[in-house]
C-alpha positions as a Python dict, from the first residue, in 0.01 Angstrom:
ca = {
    (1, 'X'): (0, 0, 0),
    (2, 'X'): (74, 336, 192),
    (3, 'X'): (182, 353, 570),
    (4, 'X'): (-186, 365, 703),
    (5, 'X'): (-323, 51, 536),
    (6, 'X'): (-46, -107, 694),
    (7, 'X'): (-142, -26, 965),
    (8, 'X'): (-479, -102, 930),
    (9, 'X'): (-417, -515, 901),
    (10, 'X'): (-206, -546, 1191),
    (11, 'X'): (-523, -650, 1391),
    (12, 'X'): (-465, -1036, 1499),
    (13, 'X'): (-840, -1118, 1476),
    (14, 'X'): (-1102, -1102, 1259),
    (15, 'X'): (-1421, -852, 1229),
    (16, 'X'): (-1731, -942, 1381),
    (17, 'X'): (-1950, -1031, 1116),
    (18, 'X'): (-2234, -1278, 1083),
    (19, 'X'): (-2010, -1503, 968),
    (20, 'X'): (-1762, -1450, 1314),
    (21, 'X'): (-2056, -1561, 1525),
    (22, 'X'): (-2199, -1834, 1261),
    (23, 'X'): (-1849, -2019, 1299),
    (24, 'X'): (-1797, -1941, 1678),
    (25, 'X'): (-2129, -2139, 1749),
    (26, 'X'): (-1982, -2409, 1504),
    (27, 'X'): (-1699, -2450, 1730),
    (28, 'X'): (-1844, -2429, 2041),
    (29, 'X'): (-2107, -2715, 1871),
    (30, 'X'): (-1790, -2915, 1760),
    (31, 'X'): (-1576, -2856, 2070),
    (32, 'X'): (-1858, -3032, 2272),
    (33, 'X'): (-1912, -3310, 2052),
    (34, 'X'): (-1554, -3404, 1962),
    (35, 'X'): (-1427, -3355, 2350),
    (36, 'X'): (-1726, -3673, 2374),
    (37, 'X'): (-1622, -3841, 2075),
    (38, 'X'): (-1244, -3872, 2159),
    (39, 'X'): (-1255, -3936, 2554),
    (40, 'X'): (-1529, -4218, 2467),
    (41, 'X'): (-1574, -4360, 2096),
    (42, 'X'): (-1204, -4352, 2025),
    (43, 'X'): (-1135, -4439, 2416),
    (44, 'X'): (-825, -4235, 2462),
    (45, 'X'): (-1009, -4143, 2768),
    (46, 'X'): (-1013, -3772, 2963),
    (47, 'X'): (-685, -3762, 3050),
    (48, 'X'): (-539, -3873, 2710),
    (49, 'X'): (-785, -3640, 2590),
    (50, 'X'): (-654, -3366, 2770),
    (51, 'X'): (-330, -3429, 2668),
    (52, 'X'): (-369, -3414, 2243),
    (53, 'X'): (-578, -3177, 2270),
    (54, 'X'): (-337, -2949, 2512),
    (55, 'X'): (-64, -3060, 2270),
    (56, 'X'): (-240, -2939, 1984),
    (57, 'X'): (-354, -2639, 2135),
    (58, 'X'): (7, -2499, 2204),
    (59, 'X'): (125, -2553, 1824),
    (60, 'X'): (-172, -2368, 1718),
    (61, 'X'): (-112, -2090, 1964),
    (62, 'X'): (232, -2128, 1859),
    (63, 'X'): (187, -2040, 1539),
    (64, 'X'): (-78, -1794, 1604),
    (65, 'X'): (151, -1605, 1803),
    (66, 'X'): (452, -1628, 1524),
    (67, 'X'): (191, -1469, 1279),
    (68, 'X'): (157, -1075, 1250),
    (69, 'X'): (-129, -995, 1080),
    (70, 'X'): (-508, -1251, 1101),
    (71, 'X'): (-526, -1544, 931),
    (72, 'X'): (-834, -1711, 900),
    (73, 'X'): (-701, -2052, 948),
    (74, 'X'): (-483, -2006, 1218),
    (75, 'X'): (-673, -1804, 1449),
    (76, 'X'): (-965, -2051, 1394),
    (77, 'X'): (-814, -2362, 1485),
    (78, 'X'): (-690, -2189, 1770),
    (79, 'X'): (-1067, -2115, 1887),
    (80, 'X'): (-1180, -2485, 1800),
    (81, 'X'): (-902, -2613, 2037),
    (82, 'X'): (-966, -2407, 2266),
    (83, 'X'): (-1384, -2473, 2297),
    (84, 'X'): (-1245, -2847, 2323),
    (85, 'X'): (-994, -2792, 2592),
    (86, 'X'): (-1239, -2555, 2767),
    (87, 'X'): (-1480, -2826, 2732),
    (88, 'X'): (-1209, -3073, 2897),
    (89, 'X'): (-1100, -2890, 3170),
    (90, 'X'): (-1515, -2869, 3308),
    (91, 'X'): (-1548, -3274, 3251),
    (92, 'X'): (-1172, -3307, 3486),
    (93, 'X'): (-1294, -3123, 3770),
    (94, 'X'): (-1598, -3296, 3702),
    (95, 'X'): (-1494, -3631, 3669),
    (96, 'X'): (-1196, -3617, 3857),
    (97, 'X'): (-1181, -3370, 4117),
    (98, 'X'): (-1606, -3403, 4195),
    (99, 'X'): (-1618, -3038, 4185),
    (100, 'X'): (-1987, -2964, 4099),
    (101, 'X'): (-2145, -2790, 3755),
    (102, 'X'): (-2232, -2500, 4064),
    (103, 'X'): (-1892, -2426, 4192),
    (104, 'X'): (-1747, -2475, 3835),
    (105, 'X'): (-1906, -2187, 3675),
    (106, 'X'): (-1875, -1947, 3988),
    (107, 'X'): (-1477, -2013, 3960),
    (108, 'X'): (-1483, -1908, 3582),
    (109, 'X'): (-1706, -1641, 3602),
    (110, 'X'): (-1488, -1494, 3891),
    (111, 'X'): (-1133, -1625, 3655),
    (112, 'X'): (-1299, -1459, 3352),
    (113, 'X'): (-1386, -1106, 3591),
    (114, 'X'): (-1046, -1118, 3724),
    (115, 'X'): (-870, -1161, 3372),
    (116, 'X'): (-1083, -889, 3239),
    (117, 'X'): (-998, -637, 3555),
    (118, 'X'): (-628, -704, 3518),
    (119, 'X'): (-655, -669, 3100),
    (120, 'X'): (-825, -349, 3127),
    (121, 'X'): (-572, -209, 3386),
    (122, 'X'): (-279, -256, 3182),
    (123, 'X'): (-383, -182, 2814),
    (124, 'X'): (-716, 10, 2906),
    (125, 'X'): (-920, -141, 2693),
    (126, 'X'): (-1068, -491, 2640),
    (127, 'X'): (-1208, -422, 2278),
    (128, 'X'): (-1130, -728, 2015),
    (129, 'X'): (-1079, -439, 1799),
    (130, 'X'): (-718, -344, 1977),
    (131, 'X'): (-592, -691, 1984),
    (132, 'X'): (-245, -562, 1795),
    (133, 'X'): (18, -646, 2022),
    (134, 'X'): (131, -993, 2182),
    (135, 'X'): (35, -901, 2567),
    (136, 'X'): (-347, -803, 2445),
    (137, 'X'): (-333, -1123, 2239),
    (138, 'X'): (-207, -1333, 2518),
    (139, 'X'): (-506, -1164, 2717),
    (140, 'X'): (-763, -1233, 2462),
    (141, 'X'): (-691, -1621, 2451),
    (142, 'X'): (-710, -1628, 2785),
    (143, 'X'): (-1063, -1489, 2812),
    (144, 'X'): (-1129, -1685, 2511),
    (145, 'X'): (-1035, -2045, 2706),
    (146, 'X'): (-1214, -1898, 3043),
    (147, 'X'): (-1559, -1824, 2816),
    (148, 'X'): (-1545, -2153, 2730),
    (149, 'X'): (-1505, -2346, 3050),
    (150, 'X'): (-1765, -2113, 3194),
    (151, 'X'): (-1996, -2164, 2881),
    (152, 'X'): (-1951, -2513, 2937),
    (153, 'X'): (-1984, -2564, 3332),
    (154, 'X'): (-2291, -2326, 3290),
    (155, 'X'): (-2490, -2502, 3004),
    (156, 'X'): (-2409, -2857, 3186),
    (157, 'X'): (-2555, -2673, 3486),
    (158, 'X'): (-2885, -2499, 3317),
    (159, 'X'): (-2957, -2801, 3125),
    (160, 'X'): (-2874, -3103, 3372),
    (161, 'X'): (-2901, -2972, 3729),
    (162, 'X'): (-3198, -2711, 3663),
    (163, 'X'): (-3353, -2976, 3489),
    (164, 'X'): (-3411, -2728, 3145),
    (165, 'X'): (-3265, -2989, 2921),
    (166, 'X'): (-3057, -2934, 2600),
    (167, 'X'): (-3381, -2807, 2379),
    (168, 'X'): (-3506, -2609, 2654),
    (169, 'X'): (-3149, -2421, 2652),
    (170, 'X'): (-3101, -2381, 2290),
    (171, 'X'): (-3374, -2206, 2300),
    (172, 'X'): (-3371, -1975, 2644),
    (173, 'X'): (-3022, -1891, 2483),
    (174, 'X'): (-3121, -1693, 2240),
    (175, 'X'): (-3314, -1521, 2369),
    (176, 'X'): (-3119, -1385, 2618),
    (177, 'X'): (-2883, -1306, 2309),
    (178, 'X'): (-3174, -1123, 2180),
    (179, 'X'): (-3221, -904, 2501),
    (180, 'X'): (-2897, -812, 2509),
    (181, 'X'): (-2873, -647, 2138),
    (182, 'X'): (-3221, -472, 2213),
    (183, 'X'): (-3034, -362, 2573),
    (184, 'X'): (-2684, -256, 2271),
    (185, 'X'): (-2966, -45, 2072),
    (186, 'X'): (-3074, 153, 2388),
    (187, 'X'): (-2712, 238, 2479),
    (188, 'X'): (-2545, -24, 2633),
    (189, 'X'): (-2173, -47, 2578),
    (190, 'X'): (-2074, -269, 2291),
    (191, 'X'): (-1781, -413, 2452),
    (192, 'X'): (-1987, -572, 2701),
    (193, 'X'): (-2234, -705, 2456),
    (194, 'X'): (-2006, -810, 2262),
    (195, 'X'): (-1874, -1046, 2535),
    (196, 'X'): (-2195, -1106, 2715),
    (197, 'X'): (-2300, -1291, 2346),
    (198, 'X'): (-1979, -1444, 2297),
    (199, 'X'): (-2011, -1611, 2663),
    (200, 'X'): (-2396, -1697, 2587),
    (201, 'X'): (-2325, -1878, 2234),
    (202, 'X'): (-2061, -2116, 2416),
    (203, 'X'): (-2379, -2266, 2627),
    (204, 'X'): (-2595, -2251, 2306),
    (205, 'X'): (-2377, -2456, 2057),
    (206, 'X'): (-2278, -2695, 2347),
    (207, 'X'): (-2700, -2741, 2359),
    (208, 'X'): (-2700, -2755, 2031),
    (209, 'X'): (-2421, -3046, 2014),
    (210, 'X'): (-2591, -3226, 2288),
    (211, 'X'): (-2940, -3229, 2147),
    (212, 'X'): (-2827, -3336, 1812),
    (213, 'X'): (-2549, -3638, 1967),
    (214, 'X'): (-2713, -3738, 2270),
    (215, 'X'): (-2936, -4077, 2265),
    (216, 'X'): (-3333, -4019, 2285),
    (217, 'X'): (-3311, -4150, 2610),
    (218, 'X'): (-3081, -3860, 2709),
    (219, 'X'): (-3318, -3603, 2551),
    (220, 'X'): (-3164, -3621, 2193),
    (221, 'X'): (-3140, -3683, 1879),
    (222, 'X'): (-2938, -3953, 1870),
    (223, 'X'): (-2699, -3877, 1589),
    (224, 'X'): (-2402, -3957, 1801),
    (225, 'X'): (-2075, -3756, 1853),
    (226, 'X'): (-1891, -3882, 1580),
    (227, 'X'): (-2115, -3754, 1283),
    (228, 'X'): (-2219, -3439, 1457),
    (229, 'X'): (-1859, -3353, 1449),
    (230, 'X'): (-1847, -3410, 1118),
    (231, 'X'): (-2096, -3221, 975),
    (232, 'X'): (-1926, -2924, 1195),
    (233, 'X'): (-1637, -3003, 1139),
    (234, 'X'): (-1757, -2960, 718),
    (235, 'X'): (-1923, -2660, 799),
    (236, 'X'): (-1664, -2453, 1021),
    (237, 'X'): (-1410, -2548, 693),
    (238, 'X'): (-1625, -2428, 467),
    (239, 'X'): (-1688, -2085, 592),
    (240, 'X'): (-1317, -2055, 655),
    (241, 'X'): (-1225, -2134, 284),
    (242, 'X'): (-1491, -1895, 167),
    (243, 'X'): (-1356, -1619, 464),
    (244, 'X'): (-979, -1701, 346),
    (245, 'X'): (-1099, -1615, -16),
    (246, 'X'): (-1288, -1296, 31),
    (247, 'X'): (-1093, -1147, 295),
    (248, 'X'): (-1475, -990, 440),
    (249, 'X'): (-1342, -1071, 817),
    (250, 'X'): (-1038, -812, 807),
    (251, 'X'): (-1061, -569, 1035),
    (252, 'X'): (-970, -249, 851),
    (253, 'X'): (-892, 35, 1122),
    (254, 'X'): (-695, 375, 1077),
    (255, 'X'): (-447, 521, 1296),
    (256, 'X'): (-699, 637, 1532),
    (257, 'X'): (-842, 303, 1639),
    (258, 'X'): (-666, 239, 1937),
    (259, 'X'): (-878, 543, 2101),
    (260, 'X'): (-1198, 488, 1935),
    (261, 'X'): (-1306, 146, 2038),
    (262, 'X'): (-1149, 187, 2443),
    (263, 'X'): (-1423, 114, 2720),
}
């Protein structure tokens, strides 16, 4: 391998593919369900929770960090702990605190804004494309947690306080989704579709979770949060095998990437 496909794999996460977005709406399904199943079926409660989960979480980043190139594995059970944590820090200042669905996704949105300002300031680009070095990793994850506390607070919100109701989002998401690629076609910068869709899908697969766990009564389904996390669960770690083995979610960039995919 020469100096510039070196190069090329030093990227810390993976291409966006179908298959990116197919397991990112896994997770955000599974992060919602298992954050249920844990606090109540297995009645560790939220704080205990909060606490395995947070444990859990810093291994996984630990390791993530320690790596140099992607890895399939690692850097996805860094985003499935993190759509359960983001999930867990919503139901605390829910639970706990009594800070409303309202205020809880105006304080992410205006976290996730500020996070982005400072990122672009300092490395000039937010593209998941340039994610090379440890402070535009350490960046990334941070969005990443902040998209899903605000994906979280703001599905709770649409669905629950507006009265729209898990169905009624999994389906309003999408479309939305689907405006915004038509709005990509017609010139709108990638970047922000990219993370306009990667903020939407958190919303959709907590809908999605919801619909499927939730009792009848609730406006579900009624398969309850401990087999809807398994079938995810299944799913996510079969796409990851099959990712691990074909290797079609490297990113493969040349020198000149760093300037190519700025804002």
């Amino acid at each position: 391998m020469d100096n510039t496909q070196q190069k090329s794999l030093l990227s810390k996460v993976p291409e966006i593919t179908l298959y990116f977005w197919i397991i990112k709406v896994l997770c955000t399904t599974v992060g919602q369900t298992m954050a249920d199943y844990l606090n109540t079926s297995l009645n560790l409660g939220l704080n205990g929770t909060s606490l395995v989960i947070g444990a859990l979480l810093v291994i996984a980043l630990f390791f993530q960090f320690k790596t140099k190139t992607y890895t399939s594995f690692k850097y996805w059970i860094v985003v499935f702990l993190l759509s359960i944590f983001g999930t867990l820090i919503v139901d605390n200042l829910t639970d706990n605190l009594g800070i409303s669905l309202g205020l809880s996704t105006t304080i992410f949105t205006i976290l996730l804004g500020l996070t982005f300002l400072i990122w672009y300031s300092q490395e000039k680009t937010t593209s998941i494309k340039s994610i090379t070095n440890w402070k535009r990793e350490a960046f990334y994850w941070v969005i990443i947690l902040f998209t899903f506390a605000l994906g979280t607070a703001s599905g709770d919100f649409i669905s629950k306080v507006l009265g729209i109701g898990y169905l009624g989002t999994g389906i309003a998401i999408p479309g939305l989704i689907g405006i915004l690629i038509y709005a990509k076609k017609l010139g709108m910068n990638s970047i922000l579709v990219f993370w306009s869709i990667y903020i939407l899908t958190r919303p959709l697969g907590a809908s999605i979770g919801d619909y499927l766990s939730q009792s009848s009564e609730n406006g579900g389904l009624g398969l309850g949060t401990s087999i809807t996390s398994l079938i995810f669960s299944l799913a996510i770690l079969i796409v990851i095998g099959y990712l691990s083995i074909t290797k079609k979610d490297l990113i493969i960039l040349g020198n000149q990437a760093e300037s190519k995919y700025r804002v």
